[in-house]
VOKOLKOL-493372 format. One record per residue (C-alpha): residue in one letter; x, y, z. Coordinates in pm, whole numbers, plus 32768, in hexadecimal, padded with zeros to 4 digits. Each point is the difference from the previous one (the first is absolute). Layout:
% VOKOLKOL-493372
AXYZ/...
% end
This chain:
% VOKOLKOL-493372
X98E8709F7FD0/X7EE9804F7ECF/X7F0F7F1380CA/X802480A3812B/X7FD4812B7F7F/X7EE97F987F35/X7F6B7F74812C/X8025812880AD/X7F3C810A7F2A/X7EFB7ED07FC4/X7FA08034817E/X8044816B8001/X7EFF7FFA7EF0/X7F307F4380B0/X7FF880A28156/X7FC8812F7F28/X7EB17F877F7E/X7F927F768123/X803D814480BF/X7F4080877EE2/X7EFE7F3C8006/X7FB7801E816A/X7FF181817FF9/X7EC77FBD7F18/X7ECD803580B7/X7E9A7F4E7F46/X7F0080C0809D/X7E977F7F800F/X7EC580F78039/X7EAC7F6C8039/X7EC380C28077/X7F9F7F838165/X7EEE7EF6804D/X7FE27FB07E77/X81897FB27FA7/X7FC580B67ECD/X812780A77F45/X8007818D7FF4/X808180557EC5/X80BF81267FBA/X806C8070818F/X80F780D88020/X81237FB980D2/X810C80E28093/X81367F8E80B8/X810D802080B3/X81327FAF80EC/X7F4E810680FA/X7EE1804880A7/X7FD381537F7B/X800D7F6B7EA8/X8110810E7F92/X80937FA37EAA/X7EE87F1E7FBB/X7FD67EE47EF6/X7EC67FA47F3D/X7F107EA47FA3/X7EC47FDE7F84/X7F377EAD8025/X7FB07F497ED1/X7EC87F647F6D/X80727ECC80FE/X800980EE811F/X819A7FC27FFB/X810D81087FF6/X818D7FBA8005/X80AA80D480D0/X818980418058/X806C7FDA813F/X80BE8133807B/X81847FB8807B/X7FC380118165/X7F307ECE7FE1/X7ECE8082808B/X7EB180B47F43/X7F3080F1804C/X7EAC80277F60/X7EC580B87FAA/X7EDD7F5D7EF3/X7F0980DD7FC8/X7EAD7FB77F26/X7EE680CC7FC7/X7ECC7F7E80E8/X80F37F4180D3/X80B1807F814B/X815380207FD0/X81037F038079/X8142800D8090/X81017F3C809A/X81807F4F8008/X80717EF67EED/X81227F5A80CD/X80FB7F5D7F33/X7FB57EAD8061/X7EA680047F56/X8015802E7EA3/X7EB87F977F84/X7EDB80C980F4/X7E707FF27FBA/X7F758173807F/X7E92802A8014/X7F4C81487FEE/X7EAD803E80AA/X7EC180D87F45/X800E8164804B/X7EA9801980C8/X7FFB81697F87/X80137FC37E9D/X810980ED7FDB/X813D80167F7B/X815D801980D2/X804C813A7F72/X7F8281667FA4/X807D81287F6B/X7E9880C07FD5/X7FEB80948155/X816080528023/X80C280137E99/X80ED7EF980D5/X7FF77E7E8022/X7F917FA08142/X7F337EC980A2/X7E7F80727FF0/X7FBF7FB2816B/X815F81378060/X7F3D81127F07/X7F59811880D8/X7F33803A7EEB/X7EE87EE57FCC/X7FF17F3D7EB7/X7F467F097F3D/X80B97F247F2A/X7F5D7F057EF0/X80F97F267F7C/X7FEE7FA17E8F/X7FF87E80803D/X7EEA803380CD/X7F4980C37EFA/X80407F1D7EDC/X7F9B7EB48111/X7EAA80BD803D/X7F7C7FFB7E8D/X802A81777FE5/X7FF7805B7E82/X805081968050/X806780FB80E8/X7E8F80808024/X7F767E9780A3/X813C7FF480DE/X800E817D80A6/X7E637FC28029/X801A7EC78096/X8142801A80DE/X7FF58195807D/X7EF4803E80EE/X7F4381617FC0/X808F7FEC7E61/X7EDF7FF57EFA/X80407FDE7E7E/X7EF77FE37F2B/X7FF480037E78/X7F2780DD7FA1/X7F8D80B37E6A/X816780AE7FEA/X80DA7F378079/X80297F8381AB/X7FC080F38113/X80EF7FD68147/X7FA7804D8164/X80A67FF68188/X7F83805B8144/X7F1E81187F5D/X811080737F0C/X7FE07FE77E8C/X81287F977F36/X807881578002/X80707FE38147/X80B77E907FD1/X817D7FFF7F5D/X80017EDD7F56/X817C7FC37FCE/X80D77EF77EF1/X810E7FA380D1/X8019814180A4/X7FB980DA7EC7/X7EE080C77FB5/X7F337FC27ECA/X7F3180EC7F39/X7EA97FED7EF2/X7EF8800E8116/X7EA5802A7FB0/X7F6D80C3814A/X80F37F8880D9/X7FF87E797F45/X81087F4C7F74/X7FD57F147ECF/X80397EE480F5/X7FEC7F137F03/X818880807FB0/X805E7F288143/X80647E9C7FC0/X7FB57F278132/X80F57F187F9C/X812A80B98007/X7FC780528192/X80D37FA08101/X7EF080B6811D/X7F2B8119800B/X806681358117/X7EB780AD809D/X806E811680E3/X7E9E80DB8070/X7FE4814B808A/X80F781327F92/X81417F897FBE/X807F81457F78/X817C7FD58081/X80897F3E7F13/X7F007FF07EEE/X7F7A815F7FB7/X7ED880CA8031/X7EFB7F077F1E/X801B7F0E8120/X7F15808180CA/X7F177EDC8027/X81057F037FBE/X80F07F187F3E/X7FE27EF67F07/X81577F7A7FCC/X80217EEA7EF0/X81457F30803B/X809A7F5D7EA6/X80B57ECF7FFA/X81747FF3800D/X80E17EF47F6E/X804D7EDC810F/X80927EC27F20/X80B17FDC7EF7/X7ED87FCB7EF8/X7EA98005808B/X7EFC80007ED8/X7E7B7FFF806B/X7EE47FF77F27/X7E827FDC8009/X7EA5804E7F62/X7EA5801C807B/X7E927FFA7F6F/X7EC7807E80AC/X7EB57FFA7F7F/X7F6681197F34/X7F1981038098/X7EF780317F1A/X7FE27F937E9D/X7F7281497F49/X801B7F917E94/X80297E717FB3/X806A80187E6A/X809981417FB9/X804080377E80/X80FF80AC7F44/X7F1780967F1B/X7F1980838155/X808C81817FE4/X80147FE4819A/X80EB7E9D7FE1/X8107809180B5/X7F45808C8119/X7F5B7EAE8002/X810F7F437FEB/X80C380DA812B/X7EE07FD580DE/X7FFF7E9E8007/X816E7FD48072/X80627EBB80A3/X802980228165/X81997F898003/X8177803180A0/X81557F9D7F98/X810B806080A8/X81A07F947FFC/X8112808580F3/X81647FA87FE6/X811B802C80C3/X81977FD27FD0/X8112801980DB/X817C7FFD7FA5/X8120809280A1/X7FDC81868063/X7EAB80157EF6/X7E947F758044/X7EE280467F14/X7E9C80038036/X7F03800C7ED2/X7E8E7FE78050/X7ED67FF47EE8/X7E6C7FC58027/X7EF9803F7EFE/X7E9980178073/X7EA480287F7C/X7EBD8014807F/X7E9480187F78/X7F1781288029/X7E9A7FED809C/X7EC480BD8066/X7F9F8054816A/X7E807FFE8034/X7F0F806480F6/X7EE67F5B804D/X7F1181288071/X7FEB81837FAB/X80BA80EF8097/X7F5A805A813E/X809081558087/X7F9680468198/X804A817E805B/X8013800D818E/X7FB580F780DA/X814A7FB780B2/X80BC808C7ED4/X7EE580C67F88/X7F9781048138/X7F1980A67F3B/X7F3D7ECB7FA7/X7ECF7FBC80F0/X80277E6B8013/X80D37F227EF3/X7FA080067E7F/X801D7EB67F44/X800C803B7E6B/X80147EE37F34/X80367FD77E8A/X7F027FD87EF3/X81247F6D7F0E/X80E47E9D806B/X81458051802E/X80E37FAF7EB5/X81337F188031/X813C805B8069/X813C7F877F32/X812B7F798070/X812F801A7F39/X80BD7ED77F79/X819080188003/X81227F7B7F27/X8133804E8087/X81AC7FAB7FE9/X811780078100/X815980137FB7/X810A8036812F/X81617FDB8018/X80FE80378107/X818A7FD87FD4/X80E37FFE814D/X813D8018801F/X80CE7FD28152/X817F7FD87FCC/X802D7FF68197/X7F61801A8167/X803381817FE2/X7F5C80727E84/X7ECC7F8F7F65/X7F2B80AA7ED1/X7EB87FA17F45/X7F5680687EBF/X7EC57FD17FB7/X7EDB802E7F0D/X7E9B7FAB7FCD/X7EF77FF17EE4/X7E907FF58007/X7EE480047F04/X7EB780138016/X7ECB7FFF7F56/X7EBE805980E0/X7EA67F7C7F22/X7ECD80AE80A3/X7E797FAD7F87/X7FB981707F78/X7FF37F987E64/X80CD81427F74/X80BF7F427F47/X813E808D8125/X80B17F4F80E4/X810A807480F6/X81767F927FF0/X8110803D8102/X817280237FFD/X81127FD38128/X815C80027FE9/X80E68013814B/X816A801C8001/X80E2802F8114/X816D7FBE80B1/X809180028141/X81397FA08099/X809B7FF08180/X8126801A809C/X80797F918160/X8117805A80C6/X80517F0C8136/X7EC07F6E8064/X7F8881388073/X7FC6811C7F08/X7F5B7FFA7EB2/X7F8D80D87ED9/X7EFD7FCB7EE6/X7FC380B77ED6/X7EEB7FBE7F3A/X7F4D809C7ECA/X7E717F7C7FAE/X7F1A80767EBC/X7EBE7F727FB2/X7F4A80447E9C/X7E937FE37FC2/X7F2B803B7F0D/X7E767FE27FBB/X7F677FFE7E95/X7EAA7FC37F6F/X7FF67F137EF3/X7F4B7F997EDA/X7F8D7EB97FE2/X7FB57FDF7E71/X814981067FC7/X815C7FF8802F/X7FC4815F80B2/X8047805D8162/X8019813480D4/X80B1805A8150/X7F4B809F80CC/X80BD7FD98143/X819E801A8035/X807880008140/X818B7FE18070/X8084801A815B/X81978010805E/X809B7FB7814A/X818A800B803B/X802B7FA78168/X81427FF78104/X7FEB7F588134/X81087FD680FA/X7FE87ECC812A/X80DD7FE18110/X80007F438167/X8143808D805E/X7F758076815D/X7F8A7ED480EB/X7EB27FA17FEE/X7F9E811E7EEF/X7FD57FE37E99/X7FD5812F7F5E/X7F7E802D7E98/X804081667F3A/X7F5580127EA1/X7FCA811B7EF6/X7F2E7FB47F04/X7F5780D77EE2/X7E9B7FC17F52/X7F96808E7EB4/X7E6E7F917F95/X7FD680847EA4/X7E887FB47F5F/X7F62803A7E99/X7E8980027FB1/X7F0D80277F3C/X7F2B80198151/X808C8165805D/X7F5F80B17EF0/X7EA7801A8040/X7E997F6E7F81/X80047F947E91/X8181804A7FD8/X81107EE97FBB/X812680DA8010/X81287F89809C/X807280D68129/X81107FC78108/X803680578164/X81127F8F8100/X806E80138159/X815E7FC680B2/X80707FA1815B/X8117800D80D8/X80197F35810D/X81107F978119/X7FE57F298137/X80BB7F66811F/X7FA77EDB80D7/X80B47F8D812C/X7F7B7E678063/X80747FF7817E/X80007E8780B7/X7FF180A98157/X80267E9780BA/X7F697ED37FBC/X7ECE804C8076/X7FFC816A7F25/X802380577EBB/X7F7481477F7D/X800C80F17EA8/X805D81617FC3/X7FCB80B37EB8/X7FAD81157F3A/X7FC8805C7E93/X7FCD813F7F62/X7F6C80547EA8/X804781387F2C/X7F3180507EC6/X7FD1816C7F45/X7EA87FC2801A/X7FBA7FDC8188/X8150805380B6/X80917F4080E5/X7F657EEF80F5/X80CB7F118122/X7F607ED98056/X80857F598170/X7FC27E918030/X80437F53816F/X7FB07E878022/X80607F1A8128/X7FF97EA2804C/X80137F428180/X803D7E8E8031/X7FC57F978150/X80147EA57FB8/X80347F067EC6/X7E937FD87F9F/X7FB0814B8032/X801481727F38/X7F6681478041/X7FFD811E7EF8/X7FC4818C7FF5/X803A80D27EC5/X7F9A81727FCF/X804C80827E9D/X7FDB814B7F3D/X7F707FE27E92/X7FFC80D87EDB/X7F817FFD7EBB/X800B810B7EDA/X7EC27FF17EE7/X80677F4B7EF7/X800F808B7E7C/X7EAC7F507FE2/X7F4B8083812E/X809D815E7FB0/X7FBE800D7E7E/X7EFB7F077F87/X7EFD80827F4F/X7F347EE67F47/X7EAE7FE97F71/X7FA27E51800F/X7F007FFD7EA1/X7F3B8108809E/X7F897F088141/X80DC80A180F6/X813A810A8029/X81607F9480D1/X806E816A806C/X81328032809C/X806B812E80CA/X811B81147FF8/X7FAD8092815F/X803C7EAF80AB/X80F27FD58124/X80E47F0C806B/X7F507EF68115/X80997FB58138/X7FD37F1D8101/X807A7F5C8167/X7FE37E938006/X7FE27F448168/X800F7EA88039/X804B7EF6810A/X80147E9B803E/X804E7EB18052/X807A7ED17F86/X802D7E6B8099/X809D7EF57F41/X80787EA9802F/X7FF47EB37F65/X7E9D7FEF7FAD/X7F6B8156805B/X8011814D7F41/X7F52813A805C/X800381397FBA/X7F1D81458042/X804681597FDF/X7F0A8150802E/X805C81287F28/X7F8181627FCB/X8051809A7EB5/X7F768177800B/X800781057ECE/X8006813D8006/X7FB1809E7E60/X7FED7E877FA8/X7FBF800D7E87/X7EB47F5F7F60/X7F5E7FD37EEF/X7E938087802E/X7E847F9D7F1F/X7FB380DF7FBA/X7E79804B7F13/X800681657F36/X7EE880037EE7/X7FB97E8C800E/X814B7F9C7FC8/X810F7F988102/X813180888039/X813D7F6680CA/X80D0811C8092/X80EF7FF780E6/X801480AF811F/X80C98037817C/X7F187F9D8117/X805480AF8164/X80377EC38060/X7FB77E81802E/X80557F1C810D/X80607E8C7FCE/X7FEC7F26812F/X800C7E808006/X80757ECF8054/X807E7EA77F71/X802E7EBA8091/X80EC7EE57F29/X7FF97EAC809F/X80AC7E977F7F/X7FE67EE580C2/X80987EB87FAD/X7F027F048080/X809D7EC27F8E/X813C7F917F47/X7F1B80067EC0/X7F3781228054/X7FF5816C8001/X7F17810B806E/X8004815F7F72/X7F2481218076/X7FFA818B7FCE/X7EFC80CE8073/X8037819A7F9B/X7F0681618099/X800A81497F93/X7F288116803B/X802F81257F37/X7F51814C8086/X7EF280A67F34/X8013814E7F60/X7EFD811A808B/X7EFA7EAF8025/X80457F7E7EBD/X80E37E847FC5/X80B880547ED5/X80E17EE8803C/X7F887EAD7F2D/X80EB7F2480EE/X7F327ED280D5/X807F80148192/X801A7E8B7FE8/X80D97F457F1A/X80AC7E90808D/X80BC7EC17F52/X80097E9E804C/X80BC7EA07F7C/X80217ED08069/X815F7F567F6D/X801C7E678008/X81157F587FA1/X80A17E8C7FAB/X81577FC27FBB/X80B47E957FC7/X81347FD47F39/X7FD080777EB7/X7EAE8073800A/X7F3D81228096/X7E6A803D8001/X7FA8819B80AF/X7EA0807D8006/X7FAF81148069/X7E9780C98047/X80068192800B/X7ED0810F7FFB/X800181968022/X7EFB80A480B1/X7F95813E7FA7/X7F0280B280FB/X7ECD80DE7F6B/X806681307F86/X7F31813F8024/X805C81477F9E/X7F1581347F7B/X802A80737EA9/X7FBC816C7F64/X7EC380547F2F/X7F0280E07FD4/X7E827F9B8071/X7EC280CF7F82/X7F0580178155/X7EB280C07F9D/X809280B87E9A/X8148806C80D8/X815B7F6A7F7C/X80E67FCE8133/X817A7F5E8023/X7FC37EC180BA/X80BE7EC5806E/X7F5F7EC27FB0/X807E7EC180C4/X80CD7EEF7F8C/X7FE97EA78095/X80BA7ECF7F6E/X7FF27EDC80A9/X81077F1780C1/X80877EE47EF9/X80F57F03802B/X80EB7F787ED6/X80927EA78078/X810A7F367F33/X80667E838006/X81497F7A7F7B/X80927E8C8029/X81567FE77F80/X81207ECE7FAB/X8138801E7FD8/X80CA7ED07F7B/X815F7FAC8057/X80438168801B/X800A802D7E6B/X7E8880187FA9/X7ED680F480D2/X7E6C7FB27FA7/X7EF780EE808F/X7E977FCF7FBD/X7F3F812780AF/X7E9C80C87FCE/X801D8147805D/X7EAC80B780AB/X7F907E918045/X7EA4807680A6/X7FC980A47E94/X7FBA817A8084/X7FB180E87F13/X7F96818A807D/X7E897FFF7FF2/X7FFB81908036/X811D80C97F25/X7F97815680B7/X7F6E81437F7C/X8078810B7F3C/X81857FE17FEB/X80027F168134/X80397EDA7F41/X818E8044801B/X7FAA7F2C8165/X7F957ED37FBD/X80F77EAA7FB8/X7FD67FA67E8B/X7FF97E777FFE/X7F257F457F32/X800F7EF280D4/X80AF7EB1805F/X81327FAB7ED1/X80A57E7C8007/X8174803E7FC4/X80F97F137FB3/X817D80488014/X81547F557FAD/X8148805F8069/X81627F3C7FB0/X8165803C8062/X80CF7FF07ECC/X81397FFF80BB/X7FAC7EC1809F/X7F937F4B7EB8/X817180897F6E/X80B47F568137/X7F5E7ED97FD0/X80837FDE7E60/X8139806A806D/X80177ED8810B/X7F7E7F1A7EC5/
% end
């Protein structure tokens, strides 16, 4: 009787683990064509088609995943991967052991975006058009910054460094007019509209968001011009540990033995900094909690600009009426060099999650950033910079079909001058900003999902630039907003999808403002989209254009302006859109018009300049871009952008420094075998001539009169060249030169012009390693 019954549980037990063992599902993902695994895919699943009460996978560094299969014996999935179209089908129970290939993305963008809509969705369903850049994309091009990857990938976007720090422009819009956004939160410590963009590290990416024109619905009245969304990685696996480091040559050797006995050995010494990049990013994974910790450390060498000829001023009789035919002045004196700074700067993130079920999630975060900004003035002063962030935020759905978020955000900068012999330093720039935030989603009514937020914005600044000429007092100003806004997304059919909002903004200052936005989107057919958005925008001066009052050494004033008023304008834009396998285009026309647009003004009183701001009666935007991708071959990829604007003059006189003609281009080639992987990849900006008419004063027969002299700087192109390996998926080389045709700005301007041309100085060999620790800890483990 024992026997049997041992014999009995010994094929109960037995049945049991087979039965087991065939509701195991080893999942294989390889990209299409090369049979090359994706690594780190994310896969939801189901017993249903709707995938309610999903499961999860990700794809290891094999491309594998192990999945359960549900008790009905049958699987539904979606993989999704970012550059990849997604992929869905049925895992029948007979077939335990599937190999899925994904095919390229011929749009280079991701599957999903929250920029345009605060809400998930497929790119190709959002009314609202979008760029995505994903951050594997980025990293695979030989980018070394965010700078070299907006100018290179966003038609009509210019960044340039220039003596203070990097100047950003769009469509004929300074930076004043972009939001640049850290996964969805504002940031403050802008000089003139400029971040420290250094504070960005590439490497801790997972895509770039670039929404243009007025997006004011959902993301306030600084939008006007557009959105800069920067997407940070999330935990996928369980450990995932990457690491890298990257040297570039120096710019310009200024002193070759500096001395610790030299009394200048530490301005010297800072000047000379070796052009280098480390970076590490980490994440974990375990139960309901996922961390994230990113860090990079950077530093860069200073230089000199220089001009080849004297200045050469040409006062036309276009912007002069008075003037009988054009007057060319030229300069008796060269033109001294211009300095650009070096940089030394630190990032520290970190981001803790927590999701105990389907229904509640919550995130803290913080970030840290140093740095030290080493200019070519000897004063024996450099500048130093502080940023902390800290924030939390935490959701809560109710049935698949409502959901709240609250959310608190602070940012804390600081600017101080220090001393580079003493242990002295002084602030002379605090700024904080605050932002608790509700927001309410639900798609309770068919075919609608609606979006409710409140949120409220407090901008709080301290200078030493408020006071006055020859002060360094400390003074502080502030300004609060109120703002609410409701967005309904309607899919209409499958042809029509369209977008309804509204935002209004409340400040003591300037009242109250509402702000519509309508945006729809027809599909007649798969390949095909067609586009139309109209928009409201608003934006109220900030402390700086209000308040600052700053003498620069006696060479020129910044003056800001109490009487200013708050800008508005009505964005227009239309267009269409054909994708399929191997084609992606894209063109859209826009008109972005002003009315008491806000901008700074050169202005000449005495012999010295002055930059005041000012509301012009208005200023009309209208353009075009054109973003094309076509997949030629298996192996390679053709990338084009070509961006117009022309921005209307004021009474005669072009006051705006933007060129009409900007466009991008890259050509991607790539081999892939088991184990191995060679990309190169070619890509050049094109900036058109830029001509614009600058204020002065001119002297005709003993008789001073204000004048406008012409600027002309010509069209340049800055062209990069990258060949990368990656080996058995655990170790990345990249050997690039950056500005391989060796330009260097033969003309820096007149006067204060020089803000406008690209500071390069010239072609730079890099060299750059990256390794995935995780992988090399798998592999001791296996050992």
């Amino acid at each position: 009787m024992k026997r049997k019954t041992t014999l009995l549980i010994t094929c109960l037990l037995l049945v049991f683990i087979n039965a087991v063992a065939q509701q195991k599902i080893r999942l294989t993902v390889l990209e299409k064509g090369t049979k090359q695994p994706l690594i780190g895919a994310e896969i939801v699943y189901a017993d249903n088609q709707a995938l309610n009460k999903p499961q999860y996978g990700i794809t290891n560094a094999e491309g594998k995943s192990s999945l359960h299969m549900p008790a009905k014996g049958i699987c539904h999935y979606r993989i999704s991967y970012l550059g990849f179209l997604p992929l869905t089908g049925i895992i029948e129970k007979g077939k335990l052991s599937p190999t899925l290939y994904m095919e390229t993305n011929t749009e280079e963008i991701g599957e999903v975006v929250v920029t345009g809509s605060h809400t998930a969705r497929p790119v190709k369903l959002s009314p609202i058009q979008t760029q995505v850049i994903s951050g594997r994309a980025m990293v695979d091009a030989g980018y070394g910054d965010i700078q070299k990857v907006l100018q290179q990938q966003t038609p009509g976007l210019n960044i340039q460094k220039v003596g203070f720090g990097s100047e950003m422009s769009m469509q004929g819009l300074d930076a004043r007019h972009v939001m640049f956004l850290m996964d969805g939160e504002r940031m403050t410590g802008d000089m003139a509209g400029n971040l420290d963009y250094e504070r960005f590290n590439l490497h801790a990416l997972d895509r770039i968001e670039i929404v243009k024109g007025a997006t004011s619905t959902l993301y306030g009245s600084r939008a006007s011009g557009a959105v800069i969304n920067l997407i940070t990685k999330k935990p996928t696996q369980s450990l995932s540990i990457d690491a890298g480091v990257r040297y570039a040559q120096m710019n310009e050797r200024n002193y070759k033995n500096p001395s610790k006995k030299d009394f200048l050995y530490m301005f010297e010494k800072n000047s000379d900094r070796p052009n280098l990049q480390g970076w590490v990013t980490a994440g974990v994974k375990a139960g309901w909690f996922s961390s994230q910790t990113d860090f990079t450390y950077s530093e860069s060498d200073a230089f000199y600009l220089y001009q080849a000829e004297n200045d050469k001023k040409v006062y036309t009789k276009e912007a002069n009426p008075w003037l009988n035919e054009d007057v060319t002045i030229v300069s008796g004196m060269p033109r001294p060099p211009m300095g650009i700074e070096g940089t030394e700067h630190l990032t520290v993130s970190e981001k803790l999650f927590f999701e105990p079920s389907k229904n509640f999630k919550a995130q803290v975060y913080g970030t840290a950033f140093w740095m030290n900004q080493f200019d070519m003035v000897q004063d024996l002063v450099f500048n130093q910079s502080k940023d902390f962030t800290l924030g939390a935020k935490a959701t809560y759905s109710l049935k698949n079909w409502f959901s709240i978020t609250a959310s608190i955000h602070s940012d804390f900068y600081d600017r101080y001058k220090r001393h580079e012999r003493r242990d002295e330093q002084r602030k002379v720039y605090k700024s904080r900003i605050l932002q608790p935030r509700l927001m309410i989603t639900s798609n309770y009514f068919k075919a609608h999902n609606l979006t409710f937020g409140m949120e409220h914005y407090t901008d709080e600044l301290t200078s030493d630039r408020f006071a006055g000429k020859g002060s360094h007092k400390m003074l502080s100003r502030s300004l609060k907003e109120t703002e609410y806004y409701l967005q309904d997304e309607w899919k209409i059919s499958q042809q029509w999808m369209a977008t309804v909002g509204v935002r209004t903004n409340f400040s003591k200052q300037f009242g109250f403002m509402w702000m519509p936005t309508v945006a729809g989107k027809y599909s007649p057919a798969e390949h095909w989209s067609f586009r139309a958005t109209y928009s409201k925008g608003y934006r109220s001066p900030s402390i700086k254009e209000l308040f600052f009052n700053w003498d620069h050494l006696g060479m020129f004033m910044v003056k800001g302006n109490e009487y200013l008023k708050p800008e508005k304008n009505n964005y227009f834009s239309v267009g269409a859109e054909y994708a399929d396998d191997r084609f992606f285009i894209n063109a859209t026309a826009y008109a972005n018009m002003y009315k008491n647009k806000i901008e700074g003004v050169w202005r000449i009183y005495d012999m010295q300049y002055n930059f005041e701001y000012e509301n012009l009666h208005s200023q009309d935007l209208i353009g075009g871009d054109l973003l094309a991708r076509w997949k030629i071959f298996d192996f390679l990829t053709l990338n084009a952008s070509y961006s117009y604007v022309n921005v209307s003059k004021q009474d005669g006189i072009r006051i705006n420094t933007t060129s009409p003609h900007a466009a991008t281009g890259g050509l991607e080639y790539s081999f892939r075998k088991k184990n191995y992987t060679l990309l190169a990849g070619f890509t050049t900006s094109i900036m058109g001539k830029k001509q614009y008419d600058v204020q002065d004063r001119l002297t005709v027969d003993g008789v001073s009169h204000d004048a406008y002299f012409r600027c002309i700087l010509p069209t340049y192109a800055l062209c990069n060249l990258n060949v990368t390996q990656n080996f058995f998926n655990k170790i990345k080389l990249t050997l690039g030169v950056d500005n391989i045709f060796n330009y260097q700005p033969k003309t820096l301007g007149s006067g204060l012009t020089a803000f406008n041309v690209p500071a390069t100085a010239g072609a730079r060999g890099y060299v750059q390693v990256e390794f995935k620790i995780d992988e090399f800890i798998n592999l001791l483990k296996k050992k």
